[in-house]
Chimera marker file (.cmm) of the C-alpha trace (Angstrom):
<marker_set name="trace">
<marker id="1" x="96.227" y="85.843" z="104.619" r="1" g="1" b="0" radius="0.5"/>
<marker id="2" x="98.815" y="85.163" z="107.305" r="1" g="1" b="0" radius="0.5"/>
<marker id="3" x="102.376" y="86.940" z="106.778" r="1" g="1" b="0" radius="0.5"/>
<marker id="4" x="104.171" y="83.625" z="107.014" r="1" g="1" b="0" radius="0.5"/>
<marker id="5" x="101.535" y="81.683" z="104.635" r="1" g="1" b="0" radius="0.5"/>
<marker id="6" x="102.088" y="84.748" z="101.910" r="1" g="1" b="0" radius="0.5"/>
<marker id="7" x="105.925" y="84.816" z="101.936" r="1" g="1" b="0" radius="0.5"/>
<marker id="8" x="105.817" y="80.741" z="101.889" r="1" g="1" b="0" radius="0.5"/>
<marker id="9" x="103.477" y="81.646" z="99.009" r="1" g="1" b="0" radius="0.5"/>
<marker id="10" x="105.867" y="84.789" z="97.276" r="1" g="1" b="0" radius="0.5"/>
<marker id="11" x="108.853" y="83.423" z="97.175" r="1" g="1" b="0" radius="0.5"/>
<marker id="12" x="110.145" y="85.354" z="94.338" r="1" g="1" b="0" radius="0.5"/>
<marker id="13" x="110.139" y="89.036" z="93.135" r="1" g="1" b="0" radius="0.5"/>
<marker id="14" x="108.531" y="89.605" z="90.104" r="1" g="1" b="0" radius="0.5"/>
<marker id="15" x="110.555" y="91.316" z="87.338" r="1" g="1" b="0" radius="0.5"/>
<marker id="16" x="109.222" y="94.564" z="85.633" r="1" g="1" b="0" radius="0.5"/>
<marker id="17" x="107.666" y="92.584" z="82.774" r="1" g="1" b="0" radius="0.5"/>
<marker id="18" x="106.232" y="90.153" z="84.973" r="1" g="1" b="0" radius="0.5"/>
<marker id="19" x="104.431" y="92.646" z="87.246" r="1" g="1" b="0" radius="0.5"/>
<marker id="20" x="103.189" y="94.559" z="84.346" r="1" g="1" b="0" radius="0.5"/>
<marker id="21" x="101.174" y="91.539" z="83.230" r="1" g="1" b="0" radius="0.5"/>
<marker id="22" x="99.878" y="90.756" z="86.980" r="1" g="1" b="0" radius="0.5"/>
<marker id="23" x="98.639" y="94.665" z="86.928" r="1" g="1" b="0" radius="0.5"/>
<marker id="24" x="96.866" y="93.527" z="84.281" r="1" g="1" b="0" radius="0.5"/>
<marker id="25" x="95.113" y="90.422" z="85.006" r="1" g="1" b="0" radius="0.5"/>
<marker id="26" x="94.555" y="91.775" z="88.640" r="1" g="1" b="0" radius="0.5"/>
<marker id="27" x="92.319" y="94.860" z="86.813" r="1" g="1" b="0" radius="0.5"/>
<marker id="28" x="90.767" y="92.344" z="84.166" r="1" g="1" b="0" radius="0.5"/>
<marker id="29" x="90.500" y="89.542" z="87.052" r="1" g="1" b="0" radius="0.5"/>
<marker id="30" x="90.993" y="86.694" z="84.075" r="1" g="1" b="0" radius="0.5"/>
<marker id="31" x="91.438" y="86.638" z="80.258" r="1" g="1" b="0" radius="0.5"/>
<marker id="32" x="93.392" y="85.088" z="77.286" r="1" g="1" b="0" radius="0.5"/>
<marker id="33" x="96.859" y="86.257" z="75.827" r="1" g="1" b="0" radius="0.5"/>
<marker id="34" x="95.230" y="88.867" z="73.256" r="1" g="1" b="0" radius="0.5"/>
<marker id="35" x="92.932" y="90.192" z="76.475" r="1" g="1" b="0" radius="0.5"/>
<marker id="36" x="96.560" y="90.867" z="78.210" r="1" g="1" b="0" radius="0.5"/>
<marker id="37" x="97.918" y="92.412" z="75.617" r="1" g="1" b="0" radius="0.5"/>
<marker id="38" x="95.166" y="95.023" z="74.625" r="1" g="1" b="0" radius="0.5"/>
<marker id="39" x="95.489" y="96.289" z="78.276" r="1" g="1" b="0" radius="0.5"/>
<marker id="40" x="99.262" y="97.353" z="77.027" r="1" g="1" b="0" radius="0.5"/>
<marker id="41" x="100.047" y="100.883" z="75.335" r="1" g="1" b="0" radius="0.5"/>
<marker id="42" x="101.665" y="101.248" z="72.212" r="1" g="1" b="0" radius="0.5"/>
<marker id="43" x="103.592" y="99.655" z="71.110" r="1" g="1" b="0" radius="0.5"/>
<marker id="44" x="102.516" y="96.406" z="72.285" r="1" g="1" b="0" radius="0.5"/>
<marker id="45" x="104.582" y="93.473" z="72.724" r="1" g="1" b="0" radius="0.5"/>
<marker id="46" x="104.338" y="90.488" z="70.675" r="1" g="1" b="0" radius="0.5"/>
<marker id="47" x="102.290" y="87.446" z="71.575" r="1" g="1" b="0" radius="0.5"/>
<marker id="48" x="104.801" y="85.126" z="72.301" r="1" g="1" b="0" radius="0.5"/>
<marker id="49" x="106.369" y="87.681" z="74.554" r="1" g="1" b="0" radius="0.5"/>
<marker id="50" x="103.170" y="87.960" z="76.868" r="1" g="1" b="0" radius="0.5"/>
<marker id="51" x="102.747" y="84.144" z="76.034" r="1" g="1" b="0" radius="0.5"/>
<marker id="52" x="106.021" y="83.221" z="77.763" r="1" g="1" b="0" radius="0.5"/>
<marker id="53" x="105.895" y="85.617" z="80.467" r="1" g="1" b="0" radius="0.5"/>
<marker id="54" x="102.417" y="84.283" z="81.570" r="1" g="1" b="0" radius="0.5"/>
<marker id="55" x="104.003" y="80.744" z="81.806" r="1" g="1" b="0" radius="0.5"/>
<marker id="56" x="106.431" y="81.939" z="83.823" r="1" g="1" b="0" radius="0.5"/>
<marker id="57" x="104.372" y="83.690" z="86.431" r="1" g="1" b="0" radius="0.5"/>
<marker id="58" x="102.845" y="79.905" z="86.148" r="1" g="1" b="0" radius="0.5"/>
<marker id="59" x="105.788" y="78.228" z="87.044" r="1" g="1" b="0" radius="0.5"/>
<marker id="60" x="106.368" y="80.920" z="89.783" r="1" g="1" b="0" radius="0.5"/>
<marker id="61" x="102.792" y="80.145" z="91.229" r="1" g="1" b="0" radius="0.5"/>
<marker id="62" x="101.689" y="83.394" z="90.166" r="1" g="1" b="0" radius="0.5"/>
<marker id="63" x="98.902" y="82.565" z="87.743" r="1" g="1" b="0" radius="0.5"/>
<marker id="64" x="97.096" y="79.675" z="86.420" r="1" g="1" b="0" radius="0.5"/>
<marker id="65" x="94.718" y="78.708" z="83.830" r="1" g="1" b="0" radius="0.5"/>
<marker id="66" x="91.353" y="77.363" z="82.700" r="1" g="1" b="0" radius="0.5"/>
<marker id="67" x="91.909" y="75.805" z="79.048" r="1" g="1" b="0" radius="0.5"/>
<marker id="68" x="89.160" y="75.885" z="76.448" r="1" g="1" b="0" radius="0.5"/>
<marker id="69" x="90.290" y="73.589" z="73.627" r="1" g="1" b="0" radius="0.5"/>
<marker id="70" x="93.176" y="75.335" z="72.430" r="1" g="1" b="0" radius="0.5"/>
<marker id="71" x="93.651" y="78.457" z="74.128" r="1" g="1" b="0" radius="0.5"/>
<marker id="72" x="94.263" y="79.415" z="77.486" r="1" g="1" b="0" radius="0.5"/>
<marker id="73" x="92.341" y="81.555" z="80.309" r="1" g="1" b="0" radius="0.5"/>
<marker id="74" x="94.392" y="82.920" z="82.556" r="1" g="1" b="0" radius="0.5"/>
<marker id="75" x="93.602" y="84.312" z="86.000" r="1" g="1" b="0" radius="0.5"/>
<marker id="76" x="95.965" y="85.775" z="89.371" r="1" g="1" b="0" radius="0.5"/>
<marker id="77" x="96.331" y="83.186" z="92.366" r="1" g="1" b="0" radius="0.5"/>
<marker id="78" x="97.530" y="86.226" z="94.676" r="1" g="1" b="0" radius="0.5"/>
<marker id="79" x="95.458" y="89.202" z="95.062" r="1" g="1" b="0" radius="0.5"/>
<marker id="80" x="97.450" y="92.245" z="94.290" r="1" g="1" b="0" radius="0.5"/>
<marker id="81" x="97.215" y="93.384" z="98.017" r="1" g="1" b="0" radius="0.5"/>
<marker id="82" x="98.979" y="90.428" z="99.311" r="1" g="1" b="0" radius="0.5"/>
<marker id="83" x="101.630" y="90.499" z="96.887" r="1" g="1" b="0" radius="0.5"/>
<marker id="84" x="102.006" y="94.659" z="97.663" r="1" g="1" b="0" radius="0.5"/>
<marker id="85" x="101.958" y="93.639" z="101.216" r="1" g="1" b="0" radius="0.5"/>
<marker id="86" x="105.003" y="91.113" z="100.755" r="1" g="1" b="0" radius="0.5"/>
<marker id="87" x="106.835" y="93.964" z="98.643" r="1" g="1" b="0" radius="0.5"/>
<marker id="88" x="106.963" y="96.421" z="100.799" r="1" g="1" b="0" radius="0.5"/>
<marker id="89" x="107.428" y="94.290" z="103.641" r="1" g="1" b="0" radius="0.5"/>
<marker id="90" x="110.543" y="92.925" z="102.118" r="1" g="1" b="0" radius="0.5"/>
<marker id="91" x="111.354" y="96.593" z="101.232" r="1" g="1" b="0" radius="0.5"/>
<marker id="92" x="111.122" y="98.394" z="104.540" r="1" g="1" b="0" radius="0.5"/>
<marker id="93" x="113.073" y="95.197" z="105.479" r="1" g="1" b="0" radius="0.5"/>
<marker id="94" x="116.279" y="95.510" z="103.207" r="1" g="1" b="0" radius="0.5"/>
<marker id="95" x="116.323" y="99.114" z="103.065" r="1" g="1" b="0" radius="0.5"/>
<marker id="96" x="114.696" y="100.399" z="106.394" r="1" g="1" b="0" radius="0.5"/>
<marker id="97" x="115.837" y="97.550" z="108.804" r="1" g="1" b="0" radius="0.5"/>
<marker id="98" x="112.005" y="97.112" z="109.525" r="1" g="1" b="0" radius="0.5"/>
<marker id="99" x="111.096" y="100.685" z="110.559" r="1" g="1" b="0" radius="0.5"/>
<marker id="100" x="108.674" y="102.396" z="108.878" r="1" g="1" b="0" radius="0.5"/>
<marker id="101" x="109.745" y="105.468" z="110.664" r="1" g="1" b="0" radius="0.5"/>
<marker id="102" x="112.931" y="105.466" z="108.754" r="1" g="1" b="0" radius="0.5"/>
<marker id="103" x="111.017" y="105.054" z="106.076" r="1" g="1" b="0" radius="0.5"/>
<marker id="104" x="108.913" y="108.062" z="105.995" r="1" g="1" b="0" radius="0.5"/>
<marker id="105" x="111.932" y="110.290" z="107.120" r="1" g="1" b="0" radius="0.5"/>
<marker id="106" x="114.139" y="109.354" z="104.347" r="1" g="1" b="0" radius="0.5"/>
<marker id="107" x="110.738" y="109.208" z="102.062" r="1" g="1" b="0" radius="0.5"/>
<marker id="108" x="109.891" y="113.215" z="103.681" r="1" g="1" b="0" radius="0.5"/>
<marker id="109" x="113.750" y="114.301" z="103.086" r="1" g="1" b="0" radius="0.5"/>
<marker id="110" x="114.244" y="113.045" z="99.432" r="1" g="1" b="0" radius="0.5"/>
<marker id="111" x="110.604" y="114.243" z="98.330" r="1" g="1" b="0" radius="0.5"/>
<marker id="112" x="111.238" y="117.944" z="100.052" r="1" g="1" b="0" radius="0.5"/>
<marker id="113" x="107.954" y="117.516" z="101.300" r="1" g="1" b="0" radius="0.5"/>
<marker id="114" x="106.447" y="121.279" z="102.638" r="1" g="1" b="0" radius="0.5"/>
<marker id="115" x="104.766" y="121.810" z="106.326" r="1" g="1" b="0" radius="0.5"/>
<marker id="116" x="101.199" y="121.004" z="104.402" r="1" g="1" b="0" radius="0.5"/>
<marker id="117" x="101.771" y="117.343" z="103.344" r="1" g="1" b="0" radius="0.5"/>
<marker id="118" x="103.870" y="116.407" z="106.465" r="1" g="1" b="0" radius="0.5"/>
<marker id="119" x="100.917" y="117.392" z="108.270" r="1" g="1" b="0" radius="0.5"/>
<marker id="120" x="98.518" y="115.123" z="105.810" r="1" g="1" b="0" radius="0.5"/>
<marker id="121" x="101.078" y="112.283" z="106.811" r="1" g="1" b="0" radius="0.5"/>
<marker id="122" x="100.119" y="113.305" z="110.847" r="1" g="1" b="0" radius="0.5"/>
<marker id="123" x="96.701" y="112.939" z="110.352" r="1" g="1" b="0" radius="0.5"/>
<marker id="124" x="96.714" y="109.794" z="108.141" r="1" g="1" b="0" radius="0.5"/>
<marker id="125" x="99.182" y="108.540" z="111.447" r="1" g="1" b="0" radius="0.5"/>
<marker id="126" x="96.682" y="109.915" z="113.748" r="1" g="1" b="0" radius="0.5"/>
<marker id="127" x="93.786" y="108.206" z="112.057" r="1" g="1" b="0" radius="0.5"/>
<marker id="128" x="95.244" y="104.809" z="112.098" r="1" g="1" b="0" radius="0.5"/>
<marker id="129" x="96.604" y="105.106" z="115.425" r="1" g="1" b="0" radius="0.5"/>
<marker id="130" x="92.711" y="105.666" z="116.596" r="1" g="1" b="0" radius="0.5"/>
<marker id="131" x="91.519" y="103.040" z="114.424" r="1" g="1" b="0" radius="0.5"/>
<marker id="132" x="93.976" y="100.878" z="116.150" r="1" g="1" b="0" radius="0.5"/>
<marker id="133" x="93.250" y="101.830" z="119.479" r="1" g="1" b="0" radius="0.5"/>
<marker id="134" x="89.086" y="101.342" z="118.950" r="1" g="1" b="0" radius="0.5"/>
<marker id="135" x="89.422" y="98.090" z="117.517" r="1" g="1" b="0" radius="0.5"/>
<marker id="136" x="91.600" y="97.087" z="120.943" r="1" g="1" b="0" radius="0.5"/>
<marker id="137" x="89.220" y="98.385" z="123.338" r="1" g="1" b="0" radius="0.5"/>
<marker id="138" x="86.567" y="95.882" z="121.128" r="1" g="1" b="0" radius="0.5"/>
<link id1="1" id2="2" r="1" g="1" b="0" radius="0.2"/>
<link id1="2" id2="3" r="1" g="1" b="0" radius="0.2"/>
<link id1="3" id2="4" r="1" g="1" b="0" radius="0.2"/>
<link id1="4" id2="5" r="1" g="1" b="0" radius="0.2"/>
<link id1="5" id2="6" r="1" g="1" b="0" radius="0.2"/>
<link id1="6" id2="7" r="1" g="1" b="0" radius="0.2"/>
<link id1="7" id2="8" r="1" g="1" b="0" radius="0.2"/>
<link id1="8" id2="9" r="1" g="1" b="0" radius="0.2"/>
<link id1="9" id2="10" r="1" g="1" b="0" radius="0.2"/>
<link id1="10" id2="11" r="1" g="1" b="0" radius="0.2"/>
<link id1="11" id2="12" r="1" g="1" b="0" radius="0.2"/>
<link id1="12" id2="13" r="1" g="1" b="0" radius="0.2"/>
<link id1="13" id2="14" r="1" g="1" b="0" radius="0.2"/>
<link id1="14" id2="15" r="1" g="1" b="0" radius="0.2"/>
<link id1="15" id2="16" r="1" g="1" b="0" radius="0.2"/>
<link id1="16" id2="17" r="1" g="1" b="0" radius="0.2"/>
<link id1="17" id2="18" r="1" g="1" b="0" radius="0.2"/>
<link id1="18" id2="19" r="1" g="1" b="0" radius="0.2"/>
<link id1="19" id2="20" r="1" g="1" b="0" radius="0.2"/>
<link id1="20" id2="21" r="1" g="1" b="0" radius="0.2"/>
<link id1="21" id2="22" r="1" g="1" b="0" radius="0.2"/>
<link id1="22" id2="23" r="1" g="1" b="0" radius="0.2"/>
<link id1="23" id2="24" r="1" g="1" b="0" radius="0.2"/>
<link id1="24" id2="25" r="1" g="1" b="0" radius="0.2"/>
<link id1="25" id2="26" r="1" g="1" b="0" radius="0.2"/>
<link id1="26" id2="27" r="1" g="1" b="0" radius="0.2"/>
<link id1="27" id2="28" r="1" g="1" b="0" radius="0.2"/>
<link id1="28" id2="29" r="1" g="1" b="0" radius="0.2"/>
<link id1="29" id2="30" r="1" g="1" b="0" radius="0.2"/>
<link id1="30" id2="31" r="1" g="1" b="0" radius="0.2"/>
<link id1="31" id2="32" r="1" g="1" b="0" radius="0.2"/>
<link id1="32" id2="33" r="1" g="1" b="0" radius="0.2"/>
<link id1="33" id2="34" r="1" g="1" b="0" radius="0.2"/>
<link id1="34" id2="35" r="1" g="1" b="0" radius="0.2"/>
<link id1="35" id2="36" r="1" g="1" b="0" radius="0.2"/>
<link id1="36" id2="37" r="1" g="1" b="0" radius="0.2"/>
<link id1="37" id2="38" r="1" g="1" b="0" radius="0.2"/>
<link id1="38" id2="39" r="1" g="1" b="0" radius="0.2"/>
<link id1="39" id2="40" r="1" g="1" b="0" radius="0.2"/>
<link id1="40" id2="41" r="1" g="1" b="0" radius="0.2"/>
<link id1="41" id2="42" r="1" g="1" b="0" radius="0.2"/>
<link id1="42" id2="43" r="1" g="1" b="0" radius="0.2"/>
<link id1="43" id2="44" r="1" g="1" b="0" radius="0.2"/>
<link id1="44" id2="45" r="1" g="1" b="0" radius="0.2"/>
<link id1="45" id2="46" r="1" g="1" b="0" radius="0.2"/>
<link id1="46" id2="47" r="1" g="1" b="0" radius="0.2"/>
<link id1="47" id2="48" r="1" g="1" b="0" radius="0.2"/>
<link id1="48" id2="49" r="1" g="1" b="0" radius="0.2"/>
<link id1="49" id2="50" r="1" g="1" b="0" radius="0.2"/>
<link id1="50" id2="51" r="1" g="1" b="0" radius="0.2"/>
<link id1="51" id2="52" r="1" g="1" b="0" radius="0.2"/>
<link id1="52" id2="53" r="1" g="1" b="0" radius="0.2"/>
<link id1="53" id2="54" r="1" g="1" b="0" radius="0.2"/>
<link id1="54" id2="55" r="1" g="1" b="0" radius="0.2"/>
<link id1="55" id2="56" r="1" g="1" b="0" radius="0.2"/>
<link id1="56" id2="57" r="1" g="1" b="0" radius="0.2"/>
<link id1="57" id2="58" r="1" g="1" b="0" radius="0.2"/>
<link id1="58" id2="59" r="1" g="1" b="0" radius="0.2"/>
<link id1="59" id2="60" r="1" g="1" b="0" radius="0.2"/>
<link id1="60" id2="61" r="1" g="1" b="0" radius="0.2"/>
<link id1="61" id2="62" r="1" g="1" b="0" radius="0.2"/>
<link id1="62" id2="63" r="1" g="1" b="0" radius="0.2"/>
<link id1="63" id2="64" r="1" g="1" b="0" radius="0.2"/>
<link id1="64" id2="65" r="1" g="1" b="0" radius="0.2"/>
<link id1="65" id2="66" r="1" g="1" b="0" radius="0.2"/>
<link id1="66" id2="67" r="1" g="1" b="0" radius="0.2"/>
<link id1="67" id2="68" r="1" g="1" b="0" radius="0.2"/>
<link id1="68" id2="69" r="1" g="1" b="0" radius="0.2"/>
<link id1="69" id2="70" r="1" g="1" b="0" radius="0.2"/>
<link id1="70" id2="71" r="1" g="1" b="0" radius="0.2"/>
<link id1="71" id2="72" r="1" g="1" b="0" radius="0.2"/>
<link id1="72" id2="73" r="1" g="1" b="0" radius="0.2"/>
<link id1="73" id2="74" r="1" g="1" b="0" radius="0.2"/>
<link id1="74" id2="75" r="1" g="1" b="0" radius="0.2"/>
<link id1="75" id2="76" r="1" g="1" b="0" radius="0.2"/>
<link id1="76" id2="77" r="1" g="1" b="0" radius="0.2"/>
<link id1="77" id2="78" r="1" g="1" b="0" radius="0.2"/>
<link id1="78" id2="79" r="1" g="1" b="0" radius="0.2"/>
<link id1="79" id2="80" r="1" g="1" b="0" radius="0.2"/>
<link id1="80" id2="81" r="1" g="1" b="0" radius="0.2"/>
<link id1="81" id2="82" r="1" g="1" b="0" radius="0.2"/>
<link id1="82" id2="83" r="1" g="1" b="0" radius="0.2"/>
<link id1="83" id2="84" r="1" g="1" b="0" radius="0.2"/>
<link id1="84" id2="85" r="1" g="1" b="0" radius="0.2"/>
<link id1="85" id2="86" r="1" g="1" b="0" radius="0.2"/>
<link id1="86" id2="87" r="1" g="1" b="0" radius="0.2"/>
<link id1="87" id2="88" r="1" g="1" b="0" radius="0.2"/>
<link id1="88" id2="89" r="1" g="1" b="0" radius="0.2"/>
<link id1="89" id2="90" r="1" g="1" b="0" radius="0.2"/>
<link id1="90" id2="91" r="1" g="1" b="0" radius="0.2"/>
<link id1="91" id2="92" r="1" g="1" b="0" radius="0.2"/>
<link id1="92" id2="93" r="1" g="1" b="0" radius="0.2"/>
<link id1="93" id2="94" r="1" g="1" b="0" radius="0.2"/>
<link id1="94" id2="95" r="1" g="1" b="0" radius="0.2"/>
<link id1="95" id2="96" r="1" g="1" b="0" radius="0.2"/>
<link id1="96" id2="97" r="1" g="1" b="0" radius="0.2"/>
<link id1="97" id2="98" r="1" g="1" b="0" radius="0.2"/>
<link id1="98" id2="99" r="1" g="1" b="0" radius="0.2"/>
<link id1="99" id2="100" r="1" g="1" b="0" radius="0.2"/>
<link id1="100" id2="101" r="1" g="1" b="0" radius="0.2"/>
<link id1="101" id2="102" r="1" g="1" b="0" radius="0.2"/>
<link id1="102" id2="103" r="1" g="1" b="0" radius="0.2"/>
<link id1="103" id2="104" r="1" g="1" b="0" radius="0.2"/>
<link id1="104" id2="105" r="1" g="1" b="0" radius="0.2"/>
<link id1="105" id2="106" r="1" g="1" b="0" radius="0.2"/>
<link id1="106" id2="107" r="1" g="1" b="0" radius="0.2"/>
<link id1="107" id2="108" r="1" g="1" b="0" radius="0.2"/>
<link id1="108" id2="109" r="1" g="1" b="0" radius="0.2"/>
<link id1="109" id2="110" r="1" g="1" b="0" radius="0.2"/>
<link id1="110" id2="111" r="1" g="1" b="0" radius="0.2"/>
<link id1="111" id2="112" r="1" g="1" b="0" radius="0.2"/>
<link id1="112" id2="113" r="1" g="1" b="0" radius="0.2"/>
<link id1="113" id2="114" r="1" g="1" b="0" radius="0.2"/>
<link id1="114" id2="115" r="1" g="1" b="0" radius="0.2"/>
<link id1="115" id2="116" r="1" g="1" b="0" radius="0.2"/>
<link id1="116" id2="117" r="1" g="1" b="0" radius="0.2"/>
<link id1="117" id2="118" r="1" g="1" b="0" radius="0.2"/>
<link id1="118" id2="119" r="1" g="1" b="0" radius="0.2"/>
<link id1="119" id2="120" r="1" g="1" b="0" radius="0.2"/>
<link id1="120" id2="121" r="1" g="1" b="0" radius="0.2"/>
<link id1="121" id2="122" r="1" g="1" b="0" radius="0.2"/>
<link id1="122" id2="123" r="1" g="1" b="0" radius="0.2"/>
<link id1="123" id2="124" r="1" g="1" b="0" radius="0.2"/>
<link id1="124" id2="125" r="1" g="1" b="0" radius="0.2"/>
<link id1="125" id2="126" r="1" g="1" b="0" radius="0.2"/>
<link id1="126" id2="127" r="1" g="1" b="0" radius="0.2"/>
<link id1="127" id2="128" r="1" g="1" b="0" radius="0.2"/>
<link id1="128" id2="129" r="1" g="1" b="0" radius="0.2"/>
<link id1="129" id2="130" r="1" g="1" b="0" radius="0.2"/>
<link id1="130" id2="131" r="1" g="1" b="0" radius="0.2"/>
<link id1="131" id2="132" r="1" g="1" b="0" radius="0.2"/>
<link id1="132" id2="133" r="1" g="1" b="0" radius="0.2"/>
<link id1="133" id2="134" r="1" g="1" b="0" radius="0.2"/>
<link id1="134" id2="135" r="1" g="1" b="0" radius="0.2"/>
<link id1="135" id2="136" r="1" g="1" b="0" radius="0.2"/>
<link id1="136" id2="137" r="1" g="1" b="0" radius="0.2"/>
<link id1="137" id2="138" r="1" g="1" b="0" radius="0.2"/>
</marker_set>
């Protein structure tokens, strides 16, 4: 999906409840209230908890539903990569002022990484930078 179609599409943050029921329904890929809440550890929240929660990642155009008589099917609308996509993009934006090199030097200095995992970060760098430059010469 196109950046500006997805943040026309996110157009608000989820809170920490909220994203722990999209985790869930992105892993189950659809299912009713009870289906939700089995995914959760103990102790569980109640019902109406997950109930109004789901309605609101409705209303936030999050979710939606299939309805069988009474009860309710629910199912994502955005695929967990686009919405991580949008995060992070808003993320490096606020924090990083768009550079993802500020963000793995801050990232590097608070984590202490050692010589051995900045040089896993090179290689991951290198690997992408390669990808990138076969799929111009294409």
């Amino acid at each position: 999906m196109h950046n500006f179609k997805l943040k026309k599409m996110i157009k608000k943050d989820l809170t920490k409840a909220e994203e722990q029921i999209m985790k869930i329904l992105w892993k189950i890929k659809k299912g009713f209230v009870k289906d939700i809440i089995s995914h959760f550890k103990m102790p569980k929240p109640a019902y109406n908890t997950v109930s109004t929660i789901v309605r609101i990642l409705e209303r936030k155009n999050f979710v939606s539903h299939k309805v069988y008589g009474k009860t309710h099917e629910y199912f994502p609308l955005i695929e967990k990569k686009d919405y991580t996509k949008n995060f992070l993009s808003k993320f490096i934006g606020n924090y990083f002022d768009n550079s993802f090199g500020q963000l793995l030097s801050f990232f590097s200095r608070e984590n202490d990484l050692n010589v051995k995992e900045l040089e896993e970060l090179m290689k991951l760098v290198e690997k992408e930078i390669k990808i990138k430059k076969n799929n111009k010469n294409v």
